[in-house]
TIDO-59731 format. One record per residue (C-alpha): x, y, z. Coordinates in steps of 0.2 Angstrom, whole numbers, plus 5000, padded with zeros to 4 digits. Each point is the difference from the previous one (the first is absolute). Example, Ala and Ser with C-alpha at 12.3 -4.5 7.8 and 13.67 -1.06 7.14 Angstrom:
2
506249785039
500650174997
***
This chain:
513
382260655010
501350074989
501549904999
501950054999
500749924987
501749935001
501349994986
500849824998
501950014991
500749834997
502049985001
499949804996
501250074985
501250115011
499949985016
499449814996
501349974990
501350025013
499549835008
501649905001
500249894983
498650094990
500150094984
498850024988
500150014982
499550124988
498749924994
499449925017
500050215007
499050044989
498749854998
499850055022
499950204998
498749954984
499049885013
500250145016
499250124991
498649914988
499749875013
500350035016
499750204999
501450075013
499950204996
501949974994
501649895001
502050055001
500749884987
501950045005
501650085006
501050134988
501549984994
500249805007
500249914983
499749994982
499049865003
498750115011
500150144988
499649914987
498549945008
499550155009
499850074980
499049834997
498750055012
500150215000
499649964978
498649895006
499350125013
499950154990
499249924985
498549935012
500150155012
500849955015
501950104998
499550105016
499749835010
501849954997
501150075012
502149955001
501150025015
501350144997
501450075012
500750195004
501249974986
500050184991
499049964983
500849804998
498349955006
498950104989
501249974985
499749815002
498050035003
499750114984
500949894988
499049845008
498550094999
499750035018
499050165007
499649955016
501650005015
500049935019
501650095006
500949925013
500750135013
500449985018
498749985012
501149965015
501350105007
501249885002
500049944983
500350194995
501650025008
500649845002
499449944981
500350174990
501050105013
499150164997
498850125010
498450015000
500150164988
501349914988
498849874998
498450114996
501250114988
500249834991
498349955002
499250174993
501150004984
499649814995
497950055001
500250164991
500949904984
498749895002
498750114999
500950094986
499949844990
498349955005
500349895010
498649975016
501049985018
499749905015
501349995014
500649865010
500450035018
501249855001
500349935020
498550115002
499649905016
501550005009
500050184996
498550045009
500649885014
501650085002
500250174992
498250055000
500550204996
501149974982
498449934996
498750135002
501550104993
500049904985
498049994997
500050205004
501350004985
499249884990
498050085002
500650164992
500849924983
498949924984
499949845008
498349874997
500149875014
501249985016
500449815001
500449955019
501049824999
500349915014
501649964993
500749855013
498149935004
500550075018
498250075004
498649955015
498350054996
499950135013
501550094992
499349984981
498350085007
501050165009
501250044987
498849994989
498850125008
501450125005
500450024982
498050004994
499550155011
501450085001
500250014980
498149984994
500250094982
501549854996
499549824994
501249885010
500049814995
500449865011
501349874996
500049855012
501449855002
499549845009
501649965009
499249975017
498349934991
499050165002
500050074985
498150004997
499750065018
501250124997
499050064984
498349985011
500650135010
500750124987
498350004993
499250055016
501350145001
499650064984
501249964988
499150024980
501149874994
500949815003
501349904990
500049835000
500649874991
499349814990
500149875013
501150125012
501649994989
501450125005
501850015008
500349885016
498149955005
499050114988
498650135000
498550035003
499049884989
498750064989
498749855001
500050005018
500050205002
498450024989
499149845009
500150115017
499750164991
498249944993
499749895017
500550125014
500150184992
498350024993
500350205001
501549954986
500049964985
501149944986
500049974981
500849825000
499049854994
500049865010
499349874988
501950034993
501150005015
500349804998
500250004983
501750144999
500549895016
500049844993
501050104982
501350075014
500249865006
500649924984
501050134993
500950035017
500349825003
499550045020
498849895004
498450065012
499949925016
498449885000
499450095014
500250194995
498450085002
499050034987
500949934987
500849845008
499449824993
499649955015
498950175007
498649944995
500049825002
499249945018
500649835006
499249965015
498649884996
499250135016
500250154988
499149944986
498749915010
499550185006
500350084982
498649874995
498950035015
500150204999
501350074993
500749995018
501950024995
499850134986
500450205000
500150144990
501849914991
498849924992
501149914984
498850074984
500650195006
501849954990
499549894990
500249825008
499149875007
499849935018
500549805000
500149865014
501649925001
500049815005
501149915012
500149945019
499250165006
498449984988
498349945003
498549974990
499650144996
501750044994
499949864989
498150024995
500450184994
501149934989
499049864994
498750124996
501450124987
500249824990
498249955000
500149835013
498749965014
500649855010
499049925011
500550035020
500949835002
501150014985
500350205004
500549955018
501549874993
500350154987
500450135015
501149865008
501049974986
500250165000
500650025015
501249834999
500850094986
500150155010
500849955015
501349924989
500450204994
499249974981
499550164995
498249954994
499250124984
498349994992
500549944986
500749825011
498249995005
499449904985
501249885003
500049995018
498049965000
500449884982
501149915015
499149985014
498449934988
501049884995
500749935015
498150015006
499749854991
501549875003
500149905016
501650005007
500849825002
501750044997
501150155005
501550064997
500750025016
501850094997
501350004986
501850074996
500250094985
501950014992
500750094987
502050034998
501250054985
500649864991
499149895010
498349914996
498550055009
499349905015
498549955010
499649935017
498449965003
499049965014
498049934997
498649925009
498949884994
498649995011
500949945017
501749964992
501550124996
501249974988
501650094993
501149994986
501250144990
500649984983
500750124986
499350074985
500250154985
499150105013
499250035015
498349954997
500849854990
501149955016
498650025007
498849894990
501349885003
500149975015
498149975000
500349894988
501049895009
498850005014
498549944991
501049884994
500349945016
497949984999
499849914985
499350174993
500450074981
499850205001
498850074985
500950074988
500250204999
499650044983
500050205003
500650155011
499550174999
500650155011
499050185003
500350135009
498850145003
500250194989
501550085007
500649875009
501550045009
501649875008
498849965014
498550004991
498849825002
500349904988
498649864993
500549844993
499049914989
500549784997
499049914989
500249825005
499549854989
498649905014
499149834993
500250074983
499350175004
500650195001
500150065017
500550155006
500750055018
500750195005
501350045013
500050185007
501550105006
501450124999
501349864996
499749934983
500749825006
498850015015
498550044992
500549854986
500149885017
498550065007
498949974984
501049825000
499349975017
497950024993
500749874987
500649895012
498349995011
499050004983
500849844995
499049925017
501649955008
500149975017
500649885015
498949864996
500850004981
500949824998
501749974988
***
């Protein structure tokens, strides 16, 4: 089967760039347009808008002087305006040859805009593309409001394009300017256009102000259109474009009569560097290149994924370069877990696994956001409170911490079938704290063993509610021993390991003053 093929532009510089708060630097422009067309392999990008700053200029000659010597100068393409030569002027001194130039595609915009006539307007239009061309510079126009145009004032359009087919003009780029399009409509005013002007090239330009964006450029395709713009990670004025990782994943999924140049191996990578140099972070969800995209949760998901790949499709993560992973907490299950265990090389045996899963869950339900790299310590927890009976509990305790006020503890314990309660003060919370236990096995006869060292982890990356493993080393009948605590509050996690010192110490009700 012979495939059309299908010309990818990328705007993520222009177009992209118009998100709200966003501007790239010289140097960031030109490290995207480099990774584009090395990388990615999108047939070409439009890097700016004429005459809008120094700043752009600059870095529009950054990226033409890089083009040209590694022969790409007719990929870059620069949005220009019906401004006589003051376009074309700024293009040839930075180096430009390729123009998108923005006329109007709607008649309202035309009269109520530029208040001229359709002829006025084509007059201005046919001069700017015959300097252009007498510069050698390549033209592509804009049909700008495009869709409301064929909505509303379908005949200045096909009065435009019949203008436009006759002059030295490459490509006919159809924007749907204010994201107002259904599917249905992209599909008909696409094809209108298609058969009705079959030598032209027309390339569709999709916003995603109602969401449909991609749906819209399913049905553009289907229509005919040669070419699409999109956009890294959808950036673009109000809700965006037409985003390019998305776009091509449907392409090579559901168009198999289509085909593209891009590579999909890179789509992550240039997201992830737009997403720093833009500051705008991608939603964990976003398809394709989300965090969360390809990571199941449901311990159900992965239990089937480990049966028969029952939850996979064609999204399969190694097509962009990533890796599918098994996130833990109240919704996982074994095998959820067990996956995990199996990346860090642990086999536990059923009984332990099962108090893994439901530490798991505990932490969980109390809205810890769980990682992989908690695991270790969560497993390193649960072994160790394996071994230690439980004769005295720490039932509840008030922690207080004020300005220019010294810390405070209250402390509620059993021993056995007793409960006591004492609060005291300290340097800190955990020393309130201690404290107040003091005072209560006081009350027993009872000398604490001595803490002789605490440490505090937390796992790579750890963010403010990461877990948080604290190690005590307590001095116990002359000896080292070592208890853990485990949890998102550092003072917590210190009380909890206190508690596996208390019971290891043998401790309980029958215990005489």
């Amino acid at each position: 089967m012979n495939r059309r093929y299908i010309e990818i532009m990328d705007t993520t510089l222009r177009d992209g760039e118009q998100t709200s708060g966003v501007s790239f630097s010289a140097s960031e422009k030109l490290t995207i347009a480099q990774l584009l067309l090395q990388e990615v392999k999108v047939d070409r990008i439009e890097i700016a808008s004429a005459r809008v700053s120094e700043g752009e200029f600059q870095a529009v000659k950054q990226i033409t002087k890089w083009a040209e010597a590694n022969g790409y100068l007719d990929k870059i393409e620069v949005l220009t305006f019906v401004d006589g030569d003051a376009s074309i002027n700024w293009m040839k001194e930075a180096g430009a040859r390729v123009m998108n130039l923005l006329t109007k595609g709607s008649l309202n915009h035309l009269q109520h805009q530029l208040k001229k006539t359709p002829a006025e307007h084509f007059a201005d239009i046919q001069k700017v593309i015959e300097l252009a061309v007498a510069s050698g510079i390549n033209c592509n126009v804009y049909l700008e409001d495009w869709s409301n145009g064929m909505r509303n004032s379908r005949e200045y359009v096909f009065q435009a394009l019949d203008f436009l087919c006759e002059l030295p003009v490459k490509r006919i780029l159809l924007p749907d300017t204010l994201g107002i399009l259904t599917p249905s409509e992209s599909y008909d005013f696409v094809k209108s256009i298609v058969d009705k002007y079959p030598t032209c090239r027309f390339e569709f330009h999709a916003h995603n102000d109602y969401d449909l964006s991609v749906a819209n450029v399913m049905e553009a395709l289907r229509a005919g259109v040669h070419g699409l713009h999109l956009t890294v990670n959808g950036m673009g004025e109000r809700t965006g474009n037409a985003p390019l990782a998305s776009t091509i994943a449907v392409i090579d999924d559901f168009m198999p009569e289509l085909e593209t140049s891009v590579n999909e191996k890179s789509l992550y990578s240039v997201s992830k560097l737009v997403e720093t140099f833009s500051g705008i972070r991608i939603p964990s969800n976003k398809p394709i290149v989300g965090e969360s995209v390809f990571t199941q949760t449901a311990g159900i998901h992965a239990d089937g994924d480990k049966k028969n790949n029952l939850y996979f499709s064609k999204l399969m993560p190694e097509r962009f370069g990533r890796l599918r992973s098994y996130a833990l907490g109240k919704t996982s299950g074994k095998a959820n877990i067990e996956n995990n265990l199996r990346d860090l090389g642990i086999t536990l045996a059923d009984a332990d696994l099962k108090k893994v899963t439901q530490r798991i869950i505990e932490l969980g339900d109390r809205k810890e956001a769980v990682t992989p790299d908690d695991l270790p310590y969560i497993i390193s927890d649960v072994l160790d409170s394996n071994t230690i009976e439980e004769k005295v509990s720490i039932l509840n305790y008030v922690l207080t911490h004020s300005k220019n006020l010294k810390p405070s503890a209250t402390l509620q314990i059993r021993f056995g079938n007793e409960i006591f309660e004492e609060n005291a003060q300290g340097d800190g919370q955990y020393d309130a704290f201690m404290n107040a236990l003091k005072k209560i096995y006081a009350l027993k006869g009872i000398n604490l063993p001595m803490l002789t060292d605490y440490t505090v982890r937390i796992p790579p990356g750890g963010k403010t509610d990461a877990l948080c493993e604290t190690i005590i080393t307590w001095e116990i009948n002359g000896k080292d021993v070592k208890t853990r605590g485990l949890d998102s509050d550092q003072t917590v996690s210190a009380i909890m390991a206190t508690q596996k010192m208390l019971n290891l110490t043998g401790v309980s009700d029958d215990s005489k003053p």
